[in-house]
C-alpha positions in Angstrom: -2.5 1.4 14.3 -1.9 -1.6 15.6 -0.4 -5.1 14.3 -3.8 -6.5 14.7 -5.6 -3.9 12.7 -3.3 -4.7 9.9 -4.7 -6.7 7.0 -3.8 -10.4 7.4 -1.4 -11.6 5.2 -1.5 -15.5 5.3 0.4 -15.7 2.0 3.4 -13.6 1.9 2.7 -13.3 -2.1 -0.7 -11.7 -1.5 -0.9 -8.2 -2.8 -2.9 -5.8 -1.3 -6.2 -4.0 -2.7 -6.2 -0.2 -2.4 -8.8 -0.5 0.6 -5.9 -1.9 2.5 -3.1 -0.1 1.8 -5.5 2.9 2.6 -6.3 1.4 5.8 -2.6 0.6 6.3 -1.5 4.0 5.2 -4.2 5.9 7.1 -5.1 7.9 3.9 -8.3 7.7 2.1 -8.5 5.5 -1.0 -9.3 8.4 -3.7 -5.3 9.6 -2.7 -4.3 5.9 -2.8 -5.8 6.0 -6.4 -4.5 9.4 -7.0 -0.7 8.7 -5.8 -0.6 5.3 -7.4 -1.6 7.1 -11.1 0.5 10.0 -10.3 3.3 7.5 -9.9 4.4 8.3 -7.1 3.0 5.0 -4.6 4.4 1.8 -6.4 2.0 -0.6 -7.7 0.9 -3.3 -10.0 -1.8 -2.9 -12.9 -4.2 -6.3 -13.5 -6.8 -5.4 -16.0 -8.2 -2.1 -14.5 -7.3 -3.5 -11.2 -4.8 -1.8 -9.2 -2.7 -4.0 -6.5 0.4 -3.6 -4.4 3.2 -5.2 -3.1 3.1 -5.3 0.8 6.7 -5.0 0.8 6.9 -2.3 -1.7 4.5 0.4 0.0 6.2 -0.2 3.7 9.6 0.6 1.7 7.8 3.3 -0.1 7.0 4.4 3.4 9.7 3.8 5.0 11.8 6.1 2.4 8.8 9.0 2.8 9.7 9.0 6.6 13.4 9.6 5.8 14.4 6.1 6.4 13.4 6.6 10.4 12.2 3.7 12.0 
């Protein structure tokens, strides 16, 4: 994937949707859904809505790669 294919983050605040972090992730958005109730992918509840911080799932990431780069 590349930086381009990314979703654009014009605010740094902006939290993603689960459609991006799918995209972002490569996964499909039922596991998104799935790993984010299990509570196991970090996120934010608003209402029924669920969001993430950008920062927060490439850490997750990040720390599910074993810290490689």
């Amino acid at each position: 994937m590349t930086t381009a294919e990314l979703p654009a983050i014009v605010n740094p605040d902006t939290l993603w949707d689960v459609d991006a972090v799918a995209k972002y992730l490569s996964a499909s958005k039922s596991w998104v859904y799935k790993a984010a109730e299990r509570g196991e992918l970090p996120c934010i509840r608003i209402g029924a809505m669920l969001r993430f911080a950008p920062n927060s799932v490439r850490a997750w990431l990040k720390q599910r790669a074993g810290g490689a780069t």
